[in-house]
KEDRENFI-550678 format. One record per residue (C-alpha): x, y, z. Coordinates in steps of 0.001 Angstrom, whole numbers, padded with zeros to 6 digits, always signed. Each point is the difference from the previous one (the first is absolute). Last residue first. Layout:
XYZ
...
end
This chain:
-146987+013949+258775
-003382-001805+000084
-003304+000652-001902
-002838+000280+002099
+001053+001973+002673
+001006-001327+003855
+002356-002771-000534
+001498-001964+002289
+003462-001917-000642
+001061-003212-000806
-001670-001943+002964
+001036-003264-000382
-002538-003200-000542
+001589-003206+002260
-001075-003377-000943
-001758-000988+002697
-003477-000767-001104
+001230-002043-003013
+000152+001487-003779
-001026-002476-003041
-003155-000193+001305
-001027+003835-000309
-002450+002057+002005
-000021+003687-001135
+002558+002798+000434
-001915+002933-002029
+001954+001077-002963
+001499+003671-000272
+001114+001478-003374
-003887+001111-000948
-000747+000341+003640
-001752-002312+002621
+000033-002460-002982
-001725-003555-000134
-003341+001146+000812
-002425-002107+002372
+002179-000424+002432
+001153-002611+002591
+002895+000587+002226
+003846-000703+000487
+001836+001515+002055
+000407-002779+003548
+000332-002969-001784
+002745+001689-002020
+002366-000067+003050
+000984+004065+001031
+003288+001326-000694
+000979+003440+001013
+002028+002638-002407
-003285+002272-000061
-002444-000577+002751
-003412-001497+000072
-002893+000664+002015
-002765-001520-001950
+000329-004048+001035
-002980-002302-000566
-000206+000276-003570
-003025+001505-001829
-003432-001569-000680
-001830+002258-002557
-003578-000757-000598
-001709-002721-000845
-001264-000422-004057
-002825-001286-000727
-000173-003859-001327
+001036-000467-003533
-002557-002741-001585
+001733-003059-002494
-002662-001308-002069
-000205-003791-001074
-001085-000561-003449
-003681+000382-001115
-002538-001737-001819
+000941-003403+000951
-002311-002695-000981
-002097-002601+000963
-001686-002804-001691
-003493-000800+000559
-001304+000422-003781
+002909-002003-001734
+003530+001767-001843
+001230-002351-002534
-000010+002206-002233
+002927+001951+001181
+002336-002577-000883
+003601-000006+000515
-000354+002987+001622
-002265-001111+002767
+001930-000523+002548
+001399+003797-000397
-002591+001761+001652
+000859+003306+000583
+001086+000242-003877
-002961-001419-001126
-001877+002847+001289
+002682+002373-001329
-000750-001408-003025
-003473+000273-000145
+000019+003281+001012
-000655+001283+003132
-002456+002698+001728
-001752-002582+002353
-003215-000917-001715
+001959+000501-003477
+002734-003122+001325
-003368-002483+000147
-001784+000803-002969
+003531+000056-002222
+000803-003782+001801
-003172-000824-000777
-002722-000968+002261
-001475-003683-000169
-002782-000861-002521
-004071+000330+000680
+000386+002677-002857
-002098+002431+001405
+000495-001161+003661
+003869+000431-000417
+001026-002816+002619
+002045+001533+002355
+004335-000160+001142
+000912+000410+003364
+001893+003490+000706
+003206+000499+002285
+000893+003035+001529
+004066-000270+000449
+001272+000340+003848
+000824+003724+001232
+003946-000195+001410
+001133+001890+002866
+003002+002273-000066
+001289+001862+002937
+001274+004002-000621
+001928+001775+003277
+001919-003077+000878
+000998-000338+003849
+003034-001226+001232
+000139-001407+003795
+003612+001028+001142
+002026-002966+001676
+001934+001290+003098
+003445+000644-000751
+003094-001490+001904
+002530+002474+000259
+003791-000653-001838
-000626+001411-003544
-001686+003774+001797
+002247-000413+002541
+003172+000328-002632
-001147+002852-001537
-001031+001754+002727
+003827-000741+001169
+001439+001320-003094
-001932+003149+000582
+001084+001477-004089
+001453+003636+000014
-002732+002029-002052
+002124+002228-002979
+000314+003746-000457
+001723+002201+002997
+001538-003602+001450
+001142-000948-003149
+001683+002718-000947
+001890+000165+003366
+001204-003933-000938
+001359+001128-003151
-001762+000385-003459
+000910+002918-001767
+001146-001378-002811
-002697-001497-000703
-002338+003208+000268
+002166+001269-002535
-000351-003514-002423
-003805+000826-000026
-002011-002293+002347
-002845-001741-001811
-003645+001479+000326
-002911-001014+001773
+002391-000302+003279
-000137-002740+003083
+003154+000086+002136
+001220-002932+001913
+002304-000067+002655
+002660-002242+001733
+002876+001311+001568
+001139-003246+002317
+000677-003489-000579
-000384-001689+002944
+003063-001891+000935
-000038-003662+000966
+002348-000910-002671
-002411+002096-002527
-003143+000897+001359
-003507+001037-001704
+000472+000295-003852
-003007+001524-001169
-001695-002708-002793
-001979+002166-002180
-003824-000702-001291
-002022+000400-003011
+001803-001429-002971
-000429-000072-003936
+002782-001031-002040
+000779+002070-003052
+003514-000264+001384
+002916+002225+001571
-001598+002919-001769
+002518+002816-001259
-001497+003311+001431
+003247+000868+001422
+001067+001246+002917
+003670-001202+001203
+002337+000025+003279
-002224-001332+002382
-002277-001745-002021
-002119+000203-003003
-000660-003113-002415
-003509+000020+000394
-002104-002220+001492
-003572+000005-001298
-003124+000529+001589
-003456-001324+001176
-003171+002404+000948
-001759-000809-003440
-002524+002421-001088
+001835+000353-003304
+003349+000896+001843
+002862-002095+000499
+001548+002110+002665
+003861+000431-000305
+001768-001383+003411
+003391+001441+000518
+002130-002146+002521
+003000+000468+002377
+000692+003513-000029
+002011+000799+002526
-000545+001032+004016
+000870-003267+001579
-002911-001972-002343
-002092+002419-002437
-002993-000567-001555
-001457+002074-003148
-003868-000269-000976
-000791+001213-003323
-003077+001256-001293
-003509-001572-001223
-002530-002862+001324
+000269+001549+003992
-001179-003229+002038
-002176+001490+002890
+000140+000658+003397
-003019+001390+001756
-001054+003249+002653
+000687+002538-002259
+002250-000797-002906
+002778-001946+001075
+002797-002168-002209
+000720-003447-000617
+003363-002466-000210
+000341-003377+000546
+002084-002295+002075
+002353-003100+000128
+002521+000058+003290
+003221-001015-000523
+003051-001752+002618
+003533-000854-000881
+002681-001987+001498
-002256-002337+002537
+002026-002523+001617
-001555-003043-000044
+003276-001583+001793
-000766-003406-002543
+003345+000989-002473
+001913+002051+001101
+000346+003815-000705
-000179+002014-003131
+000762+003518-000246
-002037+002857-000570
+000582+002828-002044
-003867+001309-002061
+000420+001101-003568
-003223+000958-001814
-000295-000697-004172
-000809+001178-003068
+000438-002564-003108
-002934-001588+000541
+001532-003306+000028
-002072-001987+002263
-002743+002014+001080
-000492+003368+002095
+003357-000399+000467
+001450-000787+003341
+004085-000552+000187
+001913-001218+003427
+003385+001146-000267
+002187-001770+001904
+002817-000160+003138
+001216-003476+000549
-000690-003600+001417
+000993-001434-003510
-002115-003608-001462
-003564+001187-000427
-003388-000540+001131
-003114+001832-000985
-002866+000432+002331
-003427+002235-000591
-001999+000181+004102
-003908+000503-001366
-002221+001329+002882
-002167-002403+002563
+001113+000387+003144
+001530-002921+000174
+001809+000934-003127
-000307-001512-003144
+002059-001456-002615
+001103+001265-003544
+003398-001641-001165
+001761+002164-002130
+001985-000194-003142
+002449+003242-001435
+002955-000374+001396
+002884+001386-002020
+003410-001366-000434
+002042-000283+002894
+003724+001063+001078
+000561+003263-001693
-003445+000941+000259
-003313-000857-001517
-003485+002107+001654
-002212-001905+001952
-002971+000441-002231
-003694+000821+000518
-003413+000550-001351
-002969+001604+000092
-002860+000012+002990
-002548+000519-002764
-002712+000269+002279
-001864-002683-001485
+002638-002332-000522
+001056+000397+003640
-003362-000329+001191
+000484-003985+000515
+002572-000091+002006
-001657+002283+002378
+001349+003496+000681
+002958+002039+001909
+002715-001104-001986
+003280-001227+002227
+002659-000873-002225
+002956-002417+001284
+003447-000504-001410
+001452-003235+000213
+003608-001972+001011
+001461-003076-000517
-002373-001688-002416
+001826+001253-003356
+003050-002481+001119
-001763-003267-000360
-001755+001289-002915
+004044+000315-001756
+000608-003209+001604
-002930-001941-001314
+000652+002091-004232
+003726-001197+000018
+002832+002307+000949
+002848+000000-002547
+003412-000106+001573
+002328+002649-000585
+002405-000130-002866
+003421+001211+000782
+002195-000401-002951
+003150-001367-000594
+003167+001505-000537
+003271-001761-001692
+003632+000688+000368
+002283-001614-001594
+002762-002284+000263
+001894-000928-003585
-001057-003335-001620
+000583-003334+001198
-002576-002259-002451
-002255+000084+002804
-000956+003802+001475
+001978+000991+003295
-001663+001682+002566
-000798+003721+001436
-003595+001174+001658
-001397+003266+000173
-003525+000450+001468
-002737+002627-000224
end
């Protein structure tokens, strides 16, 4: 602020006036000219085109002082194939990177990283998409009811409620490190988690999972700590997990336990009635091969405008195609049995083809799917040894 004196016309006393500091208005090119300074780089172990269908989430750069928020991002890929997420902003300082399991959840992670300039490809952040199972024998299955609870440096990070109904999906809840609720972050359905893998080139450490039936009472909460965890929760191989996204697979040949051929339609050509010396009739014709008229008619549909025009000669259908179940094959499990709880191992390698969908009444079978690729990585939860789970 200024303070200026002078002498108004007309000769009137000296005063004193103050004028006001108004800073200059940035137009809309300069303000983009500045946002291009410096980025912030996400490294997401998957194609660009499985982020949808892992529900990879989303992110902010949190506002500060000096910058409002970032939320865009420009989605490239790396040369090795992965998704690298980059936002650019105007401040080289410290901030809050945000990831909610979609934009606006209302129940975030906070990551610190700080930007750096623009074209170094530094990588701030690093995540690794992956799903959840748990071992009964000598196979991994999708439990469909319980709660799965992962934690990140020894806190609860994420509680994942079980859908139920012979699904193996689940919801987010609202719990976290400090709360337990049952309050439901969505009615969303989703069926993998994305375990933050390094952070400023540090790997984020104290990472477990723990697979229950039921949901952890507010005591056991409490007692969480990273001693609890060890006595009751399976510490997560990070570097399973990342092998198991990184190492080429070798295609798997799937096999379908029931084929389906198709029977063609019997076809009848129509007689002259040698009483009457006149063609068949359409209720002669159908009662030979355990029809009625109509459904004779109905197979033939050409003639519907006018069945009397049918002509000795003619052909018709007295049957529609028939679809024949081949026998069933037996069993053809997945190629890897020796499994270990808190490794990863690439879904290629677990899945297996079998005739019933359950291998107990909470436990699906892991069975070929096109919406999953052959290295997504499939934790072990935990192994099981009863039928029902504790």
């Amino acid at each position: 602020m200024t303070s200026r004196k002078y002498v108004k016309a007309a000769y009137l006393p000296l005063e004193s006036h103050h004028q006001a500091f108004h800073p200059p208005v940035l137009t809309l090119s300069e303000t983009l000219k500045q946002s291009v300074d410096y980025e912030c780089n996400i490294l997401i172990y998957c194609t660009p085109e499985e982020l949808n269908s892992l529900q990879t989430g989303a992110w902010t750069l949190k506002h500060t002082s000096a910058e409002s928020a970032v939320m865009n991002w420009h989605k490239t890929q790396h040369r090795k194939g992965h998704t690298i997420l980059t936002a650019r902003c105007t401040e080289k300082e410290p901030k809050h990177l945000l990831h909610e399991c979609f934009q606006q959840a209302g129940s975030a992670s906070s990551f610190q990283i700080e930007p750096r300039a623009k074209g170094m490809s530094y990588l701030n952040a690093e995540f690794i998409p992956a799903k959840l199972a748990v071992q009964f024998g000598q196979r991994l299955g999708w439990p469909t009811t319980g709660f799965y609870y992962y934690f990140v440096e020894h806190k609860l990070y994420q509680e994942c409620q079980l859908t139920g109904e012979d699904r193996w999906s689940f919801y987010f809840t609202r719990s976290d490190a400090t709360t337990l609720t049952d309050q439901l972050i969505s009615a969303r359905h989703f069926s993998n988690l994305l375990l933050p893998y390094r952070i400023e080139g540090q790997r984020v450490g104290g990472q477990y999972v723990l697979y229950r039936k039921e949901k952890l009472t507010q005591k056991e909460f409490s007692q969480i700590s990273e001693q609890w965890l060890k006595r009751n929760a399976t510490a997560i191989d990070l570097s399973s997990v990342m092998n198991s996204r990184i190492q080429a697979r070798p295609i798997r040949q799937s096999r379908s336990h029931t084929g389906m051929t198709q029977k063609p339609p019997a076809s009848y050509r129509v007689q002259m009635n040698p009483q009457t010396r006149q063609r068949e009739s359409w209720p002669d014709i159908a009662e030979k091969h355990g029809l009625s008229a109509k459904q004779l008619l109905a197979l033939n549909p050409d003639y519907n405008d006018n069945p009397l025009r049918l002509q000795i000669g003619d052909t018709l259908l007295v049957s529609s195609w028939e679809h024949q179940t081949q026998p069933q094959k037996a069993d053809l499990p997945a190629p890897v049995t020796h499994f270990e709880p808190g490794k990863a191992y690439p879904f290629g390698d677990v899945w297996g083809t079998y005739r019933q969908r359950f291998i107990m009444p909470w436990l699906l079978h892991i069975q070929e799917s096109s919406r999953i690729l052959a290295n997504t990585p499939i934790i072990n939860a935990i192994q099981v040894q009863h039928p029902e789970p504790t």
